[in-house]
N, C-alpha and C positions, 0 to 999 in steps of 0.2 A: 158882333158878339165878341166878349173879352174872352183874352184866353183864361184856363184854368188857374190859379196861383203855383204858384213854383216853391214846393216845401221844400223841395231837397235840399235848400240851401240849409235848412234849420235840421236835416238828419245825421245822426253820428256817423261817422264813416265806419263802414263794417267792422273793419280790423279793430279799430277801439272797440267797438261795442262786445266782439267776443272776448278781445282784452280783460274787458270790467265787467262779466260773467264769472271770468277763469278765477281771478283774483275773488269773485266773492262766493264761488266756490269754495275754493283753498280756506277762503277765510273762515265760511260756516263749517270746514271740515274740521280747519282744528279745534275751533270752538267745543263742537261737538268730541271728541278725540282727547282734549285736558277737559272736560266733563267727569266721560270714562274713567278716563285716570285719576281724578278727583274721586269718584264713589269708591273705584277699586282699593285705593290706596286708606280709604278712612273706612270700606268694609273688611280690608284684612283684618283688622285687630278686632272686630264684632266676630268674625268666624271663628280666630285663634279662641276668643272669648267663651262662643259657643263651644266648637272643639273640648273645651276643655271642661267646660261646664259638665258635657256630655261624659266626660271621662270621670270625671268624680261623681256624677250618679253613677256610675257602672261600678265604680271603685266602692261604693255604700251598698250596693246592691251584692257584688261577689262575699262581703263581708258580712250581711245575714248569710248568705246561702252558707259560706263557712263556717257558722256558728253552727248552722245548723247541720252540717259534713255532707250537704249536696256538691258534689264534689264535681260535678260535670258541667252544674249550670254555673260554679263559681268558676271551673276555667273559661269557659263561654263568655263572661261578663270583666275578666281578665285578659280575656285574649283582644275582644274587642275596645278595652281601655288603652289598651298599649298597640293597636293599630291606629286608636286617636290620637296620641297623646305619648311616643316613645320612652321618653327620659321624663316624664314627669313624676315626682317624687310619691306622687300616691300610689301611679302606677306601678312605681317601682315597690314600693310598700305591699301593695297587694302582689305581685309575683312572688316575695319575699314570703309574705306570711302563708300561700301558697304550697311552697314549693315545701317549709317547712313542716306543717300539716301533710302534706305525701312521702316524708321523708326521704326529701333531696336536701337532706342539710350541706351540700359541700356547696354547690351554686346560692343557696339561702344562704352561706354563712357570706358571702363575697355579696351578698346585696345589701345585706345587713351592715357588713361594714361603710360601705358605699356612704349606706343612707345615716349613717351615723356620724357623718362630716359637717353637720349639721345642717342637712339641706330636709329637716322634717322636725317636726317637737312629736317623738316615742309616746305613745300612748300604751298604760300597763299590758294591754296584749302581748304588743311589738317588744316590750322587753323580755316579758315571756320568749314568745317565740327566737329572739334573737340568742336567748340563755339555752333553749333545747338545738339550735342549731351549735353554737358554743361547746357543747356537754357532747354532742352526735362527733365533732370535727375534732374534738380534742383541748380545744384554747378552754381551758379551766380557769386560766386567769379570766379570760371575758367575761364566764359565765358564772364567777366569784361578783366581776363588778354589777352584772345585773342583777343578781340572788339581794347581793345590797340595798339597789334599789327597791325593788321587789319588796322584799322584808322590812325596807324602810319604811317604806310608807303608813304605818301602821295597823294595817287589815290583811294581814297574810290571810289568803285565802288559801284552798284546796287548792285548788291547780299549783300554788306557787309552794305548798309541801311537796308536792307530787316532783317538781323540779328540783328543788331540795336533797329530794331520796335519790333521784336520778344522780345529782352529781355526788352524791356520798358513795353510790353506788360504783361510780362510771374510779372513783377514789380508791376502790376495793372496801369500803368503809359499811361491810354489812348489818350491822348492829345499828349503825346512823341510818341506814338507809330504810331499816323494816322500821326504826322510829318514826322517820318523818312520814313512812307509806301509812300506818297504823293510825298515825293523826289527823292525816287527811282522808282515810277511811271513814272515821267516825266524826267527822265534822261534817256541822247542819247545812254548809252551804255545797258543800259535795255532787257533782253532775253526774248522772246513770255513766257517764263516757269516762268520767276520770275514778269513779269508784272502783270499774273493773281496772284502770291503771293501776291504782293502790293492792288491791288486790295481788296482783300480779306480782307486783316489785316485792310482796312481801311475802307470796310462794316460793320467789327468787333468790330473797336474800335471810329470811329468818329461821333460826335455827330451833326454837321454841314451838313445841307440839301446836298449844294452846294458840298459835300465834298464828300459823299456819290454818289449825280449824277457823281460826275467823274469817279468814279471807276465802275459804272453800264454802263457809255459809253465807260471805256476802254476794260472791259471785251465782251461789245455786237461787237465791234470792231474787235476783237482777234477773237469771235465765227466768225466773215465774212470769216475766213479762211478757205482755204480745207485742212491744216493739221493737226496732233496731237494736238497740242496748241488750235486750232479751238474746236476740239471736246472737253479739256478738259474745256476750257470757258463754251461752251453751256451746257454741264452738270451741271456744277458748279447753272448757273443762274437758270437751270431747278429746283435743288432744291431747291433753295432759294425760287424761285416762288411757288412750293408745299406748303413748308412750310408757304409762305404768306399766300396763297389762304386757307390754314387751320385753318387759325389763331393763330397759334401756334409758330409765329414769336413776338421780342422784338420789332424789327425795327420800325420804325416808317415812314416810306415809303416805295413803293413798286418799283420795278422794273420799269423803261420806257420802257419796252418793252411786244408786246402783246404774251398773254400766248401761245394761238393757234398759231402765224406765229413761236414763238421759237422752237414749237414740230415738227413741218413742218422742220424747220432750223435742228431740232437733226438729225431726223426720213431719213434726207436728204444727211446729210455729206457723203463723199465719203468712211469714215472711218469710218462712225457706224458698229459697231456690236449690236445684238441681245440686249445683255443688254443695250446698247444707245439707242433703238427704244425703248426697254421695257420703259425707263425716261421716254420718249416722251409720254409714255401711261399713267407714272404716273402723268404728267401733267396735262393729259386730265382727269384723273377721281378727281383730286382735281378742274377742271375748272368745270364738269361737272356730277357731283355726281348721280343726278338724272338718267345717261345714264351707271351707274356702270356695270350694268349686259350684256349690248349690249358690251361694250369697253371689257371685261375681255372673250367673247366668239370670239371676232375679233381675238384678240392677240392668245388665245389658238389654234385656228384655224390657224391662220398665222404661229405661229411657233414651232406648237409639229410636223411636218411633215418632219422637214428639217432635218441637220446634229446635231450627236449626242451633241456636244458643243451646240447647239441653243435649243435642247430638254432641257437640262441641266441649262440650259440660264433661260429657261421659268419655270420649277420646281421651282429653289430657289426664284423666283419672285412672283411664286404663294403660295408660302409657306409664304415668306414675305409678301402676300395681305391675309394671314388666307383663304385662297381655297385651304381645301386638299382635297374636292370631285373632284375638276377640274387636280388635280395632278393625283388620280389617275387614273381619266378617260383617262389619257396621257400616263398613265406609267403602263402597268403592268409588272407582277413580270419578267419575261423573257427580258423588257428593262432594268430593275431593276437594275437585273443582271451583266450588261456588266460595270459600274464603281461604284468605292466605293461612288463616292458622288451622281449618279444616286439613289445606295441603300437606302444612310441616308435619301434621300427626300421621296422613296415609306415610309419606316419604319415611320419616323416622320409626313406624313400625314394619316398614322394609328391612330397613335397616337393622333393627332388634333382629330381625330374623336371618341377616347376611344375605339377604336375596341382594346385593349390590350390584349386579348386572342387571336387574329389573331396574333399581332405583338409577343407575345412569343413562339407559334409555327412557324412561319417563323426562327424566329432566334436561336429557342432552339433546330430546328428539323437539325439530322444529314447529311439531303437530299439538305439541305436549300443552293441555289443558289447566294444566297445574297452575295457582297461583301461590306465588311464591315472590319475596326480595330476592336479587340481585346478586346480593351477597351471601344470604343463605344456601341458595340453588347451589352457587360458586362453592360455599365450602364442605356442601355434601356430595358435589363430583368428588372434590380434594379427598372426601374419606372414600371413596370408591375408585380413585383409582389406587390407594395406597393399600386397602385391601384385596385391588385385582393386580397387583402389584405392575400397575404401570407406571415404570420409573420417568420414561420422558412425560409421561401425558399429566405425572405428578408436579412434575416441575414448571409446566405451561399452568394448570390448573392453580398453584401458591403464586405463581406470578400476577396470574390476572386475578385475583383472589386482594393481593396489595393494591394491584391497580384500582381496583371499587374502593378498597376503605382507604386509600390516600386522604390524610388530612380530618379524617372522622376517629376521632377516640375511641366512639363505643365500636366501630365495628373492627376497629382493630383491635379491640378486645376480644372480640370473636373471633376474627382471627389465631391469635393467640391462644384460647380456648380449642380450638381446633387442632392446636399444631400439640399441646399439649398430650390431647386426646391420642391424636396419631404416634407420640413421643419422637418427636422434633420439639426438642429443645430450642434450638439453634433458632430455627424458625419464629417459636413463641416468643423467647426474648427480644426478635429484633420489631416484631408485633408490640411489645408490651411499650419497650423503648420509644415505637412510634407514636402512639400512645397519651406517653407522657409527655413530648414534643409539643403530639398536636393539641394535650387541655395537661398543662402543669398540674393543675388546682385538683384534677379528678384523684381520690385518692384512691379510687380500685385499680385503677391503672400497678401504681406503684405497690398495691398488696399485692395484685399478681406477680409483678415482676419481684417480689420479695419471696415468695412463693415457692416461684421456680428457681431462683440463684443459691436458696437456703438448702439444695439437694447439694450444694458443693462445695458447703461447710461453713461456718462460720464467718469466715473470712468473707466470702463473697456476700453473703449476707450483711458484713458490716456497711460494704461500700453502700449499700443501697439503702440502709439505716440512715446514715451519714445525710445523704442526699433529702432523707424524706423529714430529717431533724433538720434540714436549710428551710423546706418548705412548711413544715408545721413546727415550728421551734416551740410553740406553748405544751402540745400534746403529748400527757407524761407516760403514756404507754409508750411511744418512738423512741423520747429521750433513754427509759431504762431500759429498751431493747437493744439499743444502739449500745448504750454503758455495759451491758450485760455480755452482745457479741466483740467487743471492744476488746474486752477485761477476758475471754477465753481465747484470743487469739493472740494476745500480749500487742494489739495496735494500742491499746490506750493505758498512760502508765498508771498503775492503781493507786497513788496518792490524789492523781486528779480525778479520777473515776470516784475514789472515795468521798472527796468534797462535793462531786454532782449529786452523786446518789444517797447522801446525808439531806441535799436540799432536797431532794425527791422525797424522801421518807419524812423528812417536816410536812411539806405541802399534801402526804396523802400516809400518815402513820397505820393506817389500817389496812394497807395495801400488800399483802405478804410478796411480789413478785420483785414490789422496791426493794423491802429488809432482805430478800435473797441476793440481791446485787448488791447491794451494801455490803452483805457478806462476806461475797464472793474477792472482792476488794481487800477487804480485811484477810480474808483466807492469803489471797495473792500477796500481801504484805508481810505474812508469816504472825499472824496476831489470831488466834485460832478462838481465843478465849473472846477477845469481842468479837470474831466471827457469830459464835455463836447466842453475845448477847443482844447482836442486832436483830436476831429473827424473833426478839418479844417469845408471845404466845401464840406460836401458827399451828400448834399439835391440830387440833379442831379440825383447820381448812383439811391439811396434808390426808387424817385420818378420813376426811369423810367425802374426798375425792374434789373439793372446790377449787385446791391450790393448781397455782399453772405446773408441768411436767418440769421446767426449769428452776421453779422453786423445790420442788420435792428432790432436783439434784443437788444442785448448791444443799440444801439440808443436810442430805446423809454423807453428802464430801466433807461437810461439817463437824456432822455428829465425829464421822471417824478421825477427825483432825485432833478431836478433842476427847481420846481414848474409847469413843462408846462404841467398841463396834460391834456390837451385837445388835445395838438401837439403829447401826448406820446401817447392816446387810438388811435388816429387816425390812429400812424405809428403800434401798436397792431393791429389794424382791419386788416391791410393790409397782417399781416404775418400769412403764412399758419399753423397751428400748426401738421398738420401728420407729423409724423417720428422726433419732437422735441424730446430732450434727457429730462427726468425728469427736471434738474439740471438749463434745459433751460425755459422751460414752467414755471417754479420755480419764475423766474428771471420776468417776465412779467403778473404771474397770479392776479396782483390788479387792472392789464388792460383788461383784460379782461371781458368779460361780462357774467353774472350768468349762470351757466352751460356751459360752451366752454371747 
């Protein structure tokens, strides 16, 4: 018998053979590996694609809802374009046009510039809204160059009168301004939203009976509605009416319409909510004063039982009518509880009441149910130890109080508010200062800090004029504020103050606050006679309460420069002297009468 055959000689020897495994391992691995990297590499730019595709539906979509002032689903549809899509120019457009519509014109007007580098082709909206952010912040030049456009194009519509009247207004230019309101009142393309703006500007700014009745019949007109438009008409007239009925209106007529059937009309609509019947109440207790305590136990009654929104409804309401016994009898601590602004209203009609030993154990204790910010809690200790006069727990309390709003503007503006409130100066200003650090651009920052500096005259008040004229150099109220504290402190010499406030008074001649600073220049110059012919024809404003208190001085420094002084004590009697700057009372103290 043969033996077997002998293969081995023809078998790979182990070691190779796992050799040429390993290697065609490696091999299929990378293969497969620059594959990967093949799809990924040529799917990035499909995803960026889609990405973005998805952003400009949402960007199309927040822009119906903004036509139509759905205002929650256009942030929704905004917020999620710009989590797809950060710096994309629509994106950025729709934040813009946005923020505009809510009126945050100072961050609108810094996006509107942005986008105006030409990284977008403006569509008449966008120049719209870029001109009302313009006209909000001050740059009148901007909102000159877009009016241009605007106007140019030949179909001036309603909305773009309406912006018109605004900047003749924002001008001092009352007469331009009830013009352009008045014509885009009565034009056919006119929207229920911009008719009551017309309206409005021309309650605001026209001096004509007749003129005035129209805009009271167009708005009672609009309230006959049963939609949105409707209810915001009868608001609108509801307070106008308040404020008549209180006397604490300019106007010089009232409403044709009866108080009582309006409240009916609010309390009525098919889209009142809670705070639209609370108006209707507060019409009733400006009609009806003597019935205060019956009307404020109705309403508490009617709507501390319903849904949490209507509870909430009637707090802030009651809080705004100074009833924090009636808050809390609505609210205790276990309602409190359930939202942060339910909180702030139990806390803050503690407060109304100085129970401040309650209100720091509610908010100092670590049991404490309260929902509440951070920062808020922080500076309602700060008013309760300042009223239980604890001097060190005061000082721990503003300390950590800085420490939360570190690097946040808005709440050091709270801040600031707080310190005010308490009268710590010291404190507030170096709030406000922070402020400004941490958002240049915010201009409330800088009015408050203008605010508080102007208790210590003039002077102090110039430096922060000064600073706010670096920041908004277009903005002609700054500039003649600035010219104005400038020229009473002798910082700015009245030949150059005169040449600025010439160009101020070119760019807005109907502006009587400019011609007074003009004046006031000329006064400063020893020229009495063109002092007085730069203030034109302001008797009107002065007489029927419209002029600013700084014009109505410069005036009667004037008048009496210029021998009338019987004309100059009379316009003196007239002006209130609280809260006058030294530099100002200075200017008028021969007219006035012994000890004032």
């Amino acid at each position: 018998m043969k033996p077997a055959p002998d293969y081995s000689v023809l078998s790979v020897p182990e070691d190779s053979l796992t050799r040429r495994r390993r290697w065609r391992r490696r091999f299929i691995g990378a293969g497969i590996i620059f594959a990967l990297v093949a799809v990924l590499l040529s799917a990035r730019p499909v995803i960026h694609s889609l990405r973005r595709w998805h952003a400009r539906r949402l960007c199309e979509q927040a822009e119906v809802y903004l036509e139509k002032g759905e205002w929650q689903k256009t942030f929704d549809a905004v917020r999620q374009a710009s989590s797809l899509q950060p710096g994309y120019p629509e994106t950025l457009r729709m934040q813009a046009r946005l923020l505009s519509a809510t009126g945050n014109f100072v961050p609108a007007a810094v996006l509107w510039k942005q986008l105006g580098s030409g990284k977008i082709d403006f569509q008449p909206n966008d120049h719209r809204d870029e001109a009302k952010a313009a006209i909000e912040t001050g740059d009148l030049p901007l909102a000159d160059e877009q009016m241009r456009w605007l106007r140019g194009k030949g179909d001036d519509t309603a909305a773009d009168r309406i912006l018109a009247a605004r900047l003749a207004e924002r001008r001092g230019d009352r007469a331009g301004a009830t013009s352009f309101a008045l014509s885009a009142l009565g034009a056919k393309d006119t929207s229920e939203r911009d008719r009551i703006a017309a309206s409005v500007l021309v309650l605001m700014n026209a001096v004509q009976a007749d003129q005035r009745h129209q805009a009271w019949s167009a708005l009672d007109a609009i309230g006959q509605k049963k939609e949105a438009s409707g209810l915001e008409a009868l608001n609108y007239l509801a307070a106008q009416e308040v404020t008549l009925l209180k006397g604490d209106s300019t106007l010089d007529s009232a409403t044709p319409i009866d108080p009582e059937l309006l409240a009916q009309r609010l309390e009525s609509h098919p889209l009142a909510k809670v705070s639209d019947r609370l108006h209707a109440v507060d019409l009733r207790l400006a009609l009806r004063p003597s019935q205060r305590a019956l009307l404020l136990d109705d309403a508490t009654r009617r709507f501390s039982k319903g849904s949490r929104d209507e509870l909430t409804a009637l707090c802030l309401w009651l809080i705004g009518e100074q009833e924090a016994a009636r808050v809390l009898s609505v609210l205790p601590n276990e309602k409190a509880a359930e939202t942060k602004v339910l909180s702030v209203c139990r806390v803050e009609a503690l407060s109304a009441l100085g129970r401040w030993s309650e209100v720091e154990s509610e908010l100092d204790s670590p049991h404490s149910d309260l929902k509440m910010e951070e920062i808020t809690s922080q500076l309602y200790l700060v008013r309760c130890a300042f009223k239980l006069r604890k001097k060190a727990a005061l000082q721990v309390r503003w300390e950590r109080a800085f420490d939360l709003a570190a690097g946040d503007a808005a709440k050091l503006l709270l801040v600031g508010g707080e310190a005010e409130h308490d009268s710590s100066p010291e404190i507030a200003e170096k709030a406000y200062r922070g402020a400004i650090k941490a958002q240049p651009q915010d201009r409330r920052a800088y009015d408050a800090l203008l605010r508080l500096v102007a208790r210590n005259g003039a002077g102090a008040a110039y430096e922060t004029l000064a600073a706010m004229a670096k920041q908004w150099p277009n903005d002609p109220n700054i500039l003649n504020s600035e010219l104005y504290a400038g020229l009473l402190t002798a910082r700015l010499a009245p030949e150059a103050a005169r040449a600025q406030a010439e160009q101020l008074v070119r760019q807005a001649p109907a502006d009587s606050s400019c011609r007074a600073t003009l004046a006031l220049s000329f006064l400063k110059l020893g020229q009495p006679k063109a002092a007085l012919a730069a203030f034109g024809n302001v008797d009107d404003d002065l007489k029927k309460g419209h002029a600013r208190t700084s014009t109505a001085i410069v005036h009667a420094a004037v008048l009496s420069a210029n021998g009338q002084e019987k004309e100059a004590r009379t316009e003196a009697a007239r002006i209130s002297l609280a809260g006058l700057a030294p530099e100002e009372r200075a200017l008028i103290a021969p007219l006035l009468p012994p000890g004032a």
